[in-house]
ZADO-1210 file (C-alpha; in nm, 4 decimals, padded with zeros to 6 digits):
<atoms>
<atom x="-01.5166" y="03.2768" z="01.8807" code="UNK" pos="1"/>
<atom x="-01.2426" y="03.2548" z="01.5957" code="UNK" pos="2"/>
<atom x="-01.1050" y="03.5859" z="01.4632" code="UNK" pos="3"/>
<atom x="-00.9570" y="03.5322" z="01.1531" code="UNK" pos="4"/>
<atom x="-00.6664" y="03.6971" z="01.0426" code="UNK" pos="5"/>
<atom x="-00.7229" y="03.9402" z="00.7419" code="UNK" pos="6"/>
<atom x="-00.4678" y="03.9414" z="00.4079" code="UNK" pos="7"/>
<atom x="-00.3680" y="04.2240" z="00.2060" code="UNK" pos="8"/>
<atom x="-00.7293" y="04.2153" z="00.0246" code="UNK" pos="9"/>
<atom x="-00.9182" y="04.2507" z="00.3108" code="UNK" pos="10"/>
<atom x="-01.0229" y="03.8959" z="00.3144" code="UNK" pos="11"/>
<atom x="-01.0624" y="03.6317" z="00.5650" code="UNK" pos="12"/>
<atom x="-00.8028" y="03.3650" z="00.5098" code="UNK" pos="13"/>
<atom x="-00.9731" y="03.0272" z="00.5535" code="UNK" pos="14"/>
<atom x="-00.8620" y="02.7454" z="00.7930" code="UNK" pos="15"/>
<atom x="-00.5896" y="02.5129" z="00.6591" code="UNK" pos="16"/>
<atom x="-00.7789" y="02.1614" z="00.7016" code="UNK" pos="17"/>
<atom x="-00.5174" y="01.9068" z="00.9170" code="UNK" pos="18"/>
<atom x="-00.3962" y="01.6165" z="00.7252" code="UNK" pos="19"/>
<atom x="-00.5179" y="01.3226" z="00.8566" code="UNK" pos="20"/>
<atom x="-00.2720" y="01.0075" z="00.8324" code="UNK" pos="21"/>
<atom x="-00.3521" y="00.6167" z="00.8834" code="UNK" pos="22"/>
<atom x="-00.0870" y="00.4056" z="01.0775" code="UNK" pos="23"/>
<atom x="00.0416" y="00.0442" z="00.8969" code="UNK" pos="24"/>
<atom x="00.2182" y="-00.2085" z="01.0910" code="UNK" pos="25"/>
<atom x="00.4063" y="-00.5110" z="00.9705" code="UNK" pos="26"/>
<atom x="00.6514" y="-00.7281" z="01.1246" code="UNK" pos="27"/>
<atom x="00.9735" y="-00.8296" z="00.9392" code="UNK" pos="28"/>
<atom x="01.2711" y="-01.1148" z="01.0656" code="UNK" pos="29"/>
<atom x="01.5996" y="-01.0482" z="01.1970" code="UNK" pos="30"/>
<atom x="01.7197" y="-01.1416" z="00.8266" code="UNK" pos="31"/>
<atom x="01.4985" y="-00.9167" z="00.6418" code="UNK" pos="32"/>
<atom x="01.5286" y="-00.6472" z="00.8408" code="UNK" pos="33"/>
<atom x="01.9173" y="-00.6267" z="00.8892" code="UNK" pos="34"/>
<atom x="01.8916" y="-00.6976" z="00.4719" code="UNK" pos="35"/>
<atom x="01.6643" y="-00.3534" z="00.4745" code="UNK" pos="36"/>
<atom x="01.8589" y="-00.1406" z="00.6919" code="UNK" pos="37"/>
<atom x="02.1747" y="-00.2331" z="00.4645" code="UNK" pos="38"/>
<atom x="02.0168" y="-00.1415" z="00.1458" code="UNK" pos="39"/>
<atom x="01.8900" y="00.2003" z="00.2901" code="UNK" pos="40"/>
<atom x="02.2603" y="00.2773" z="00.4300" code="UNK" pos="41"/>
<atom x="02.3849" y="00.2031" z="00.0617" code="UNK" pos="42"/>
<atom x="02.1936" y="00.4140" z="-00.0880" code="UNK" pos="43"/>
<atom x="02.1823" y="00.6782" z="00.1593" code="UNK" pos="44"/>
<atom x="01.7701" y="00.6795" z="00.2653" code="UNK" pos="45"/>
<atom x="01.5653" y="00.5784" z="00.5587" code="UNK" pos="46"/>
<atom x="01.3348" y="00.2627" z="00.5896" code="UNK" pos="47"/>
<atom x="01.0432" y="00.4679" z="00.5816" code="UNK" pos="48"/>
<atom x="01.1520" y="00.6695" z="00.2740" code="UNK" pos="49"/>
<atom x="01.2122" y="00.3227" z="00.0836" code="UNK" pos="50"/>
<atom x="00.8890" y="00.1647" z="00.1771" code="UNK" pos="51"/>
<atom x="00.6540" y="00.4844" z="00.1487" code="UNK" pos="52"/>
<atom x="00.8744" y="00.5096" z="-00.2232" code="UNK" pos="53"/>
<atom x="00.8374" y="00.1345" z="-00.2941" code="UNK" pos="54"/>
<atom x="00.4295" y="00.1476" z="-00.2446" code="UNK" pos="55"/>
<atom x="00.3589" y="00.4756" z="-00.4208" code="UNK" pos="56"/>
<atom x="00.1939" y="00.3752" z="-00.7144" code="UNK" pos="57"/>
<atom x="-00.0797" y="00.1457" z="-00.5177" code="UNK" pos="58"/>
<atom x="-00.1397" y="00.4406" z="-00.2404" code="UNK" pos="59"/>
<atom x="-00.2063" y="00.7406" z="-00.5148" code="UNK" pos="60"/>
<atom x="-00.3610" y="00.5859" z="-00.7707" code="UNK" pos="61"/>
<atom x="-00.6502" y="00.3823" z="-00.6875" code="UNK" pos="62"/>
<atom x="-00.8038" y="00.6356" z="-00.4599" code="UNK" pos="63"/>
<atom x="-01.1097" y="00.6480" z="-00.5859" code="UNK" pos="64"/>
<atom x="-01.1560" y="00.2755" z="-00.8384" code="UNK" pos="65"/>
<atom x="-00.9336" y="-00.0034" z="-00.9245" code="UNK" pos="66"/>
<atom x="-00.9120" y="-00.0757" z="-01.2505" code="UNK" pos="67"/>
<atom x="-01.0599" y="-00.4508" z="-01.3555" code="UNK" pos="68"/>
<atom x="-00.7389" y="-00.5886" z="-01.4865" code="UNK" pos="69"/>
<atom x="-00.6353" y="-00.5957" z="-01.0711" code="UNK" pos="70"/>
<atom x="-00.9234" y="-00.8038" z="-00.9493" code="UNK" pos="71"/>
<atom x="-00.8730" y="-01.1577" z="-00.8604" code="UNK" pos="72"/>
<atom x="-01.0589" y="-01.3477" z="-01.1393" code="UNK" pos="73"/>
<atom x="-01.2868" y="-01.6699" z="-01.0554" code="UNK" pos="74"/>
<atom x="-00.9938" y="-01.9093" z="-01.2081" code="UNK" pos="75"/>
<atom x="-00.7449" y="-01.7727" z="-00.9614" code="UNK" pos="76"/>
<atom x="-00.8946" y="-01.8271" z="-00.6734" code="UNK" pos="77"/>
<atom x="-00.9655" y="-02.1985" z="-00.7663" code="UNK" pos="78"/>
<atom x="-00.5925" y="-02.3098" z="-00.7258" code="UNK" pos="79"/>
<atom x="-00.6055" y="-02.3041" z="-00.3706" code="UNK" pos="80"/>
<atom x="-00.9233" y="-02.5400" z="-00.3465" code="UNK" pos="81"/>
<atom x="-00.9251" y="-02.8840" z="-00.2278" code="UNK" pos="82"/>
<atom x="-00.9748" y="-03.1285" z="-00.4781" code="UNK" pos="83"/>
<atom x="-01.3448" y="-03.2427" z="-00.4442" code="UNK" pos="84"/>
<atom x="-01.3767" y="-03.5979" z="-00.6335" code="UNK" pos="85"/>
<atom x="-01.1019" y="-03.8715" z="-00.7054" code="UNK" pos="86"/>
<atom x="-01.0748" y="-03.7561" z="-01.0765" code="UNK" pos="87"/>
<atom x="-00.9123" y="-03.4060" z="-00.9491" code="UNK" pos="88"/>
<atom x="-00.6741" y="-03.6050" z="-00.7000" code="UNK" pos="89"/>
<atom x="-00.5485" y="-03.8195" z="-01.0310" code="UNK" pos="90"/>
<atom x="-00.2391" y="-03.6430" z="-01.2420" code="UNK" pos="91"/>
<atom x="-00.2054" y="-03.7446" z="-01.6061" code="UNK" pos="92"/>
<atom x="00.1371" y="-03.6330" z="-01.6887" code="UNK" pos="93"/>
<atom x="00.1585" y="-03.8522" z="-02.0390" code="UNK" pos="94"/>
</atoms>
């Protein structure tokens, strides 16, 4: 059994729920990553504070919808198909 401890008013104080935090991995090349550690010595932060700083806006704000403007719309996701009849494969420049 919990006691809890009592404040001035003679109230229980309630539990302070524990933060709960997700783990991202991502691998970066020699090159990019000697690139990031010189940026973050010139301007006097840590890898970690740059990234966590440089996704922000994406991790707080779409919480709980994304807006429509950021879905991927049908046309988009036709550039990457493969060209189904001879008429696609043709290019008419002039």
């Amino acid at each position: 059994m919990y006691i809890y401890p009592i404040n001035l008013m003679g109230m229980a104080k309630s539990k302070k729920r524990k933060q709960v935090y997700k783990q991202v991995k991502f691998k970066l090349s020699k090159k990019q990553f000697i690139s990031l550690q010189n940026y973050c010595e010139a301007r006097k932060t840590t890898p970690t504070k740059l990234i966590k700083k440089s996704i922000r806006y994406y991790t707080e704000n779409f919480s709980e919808m994304v807006p429509p403007k950021f879905y991927v719309t049908a046309n988009q996701l036709d550039m990457f198909k493969e060209p189904e009849t001879e008429e696609d494969i043709d290019l008419n420049l002039f």
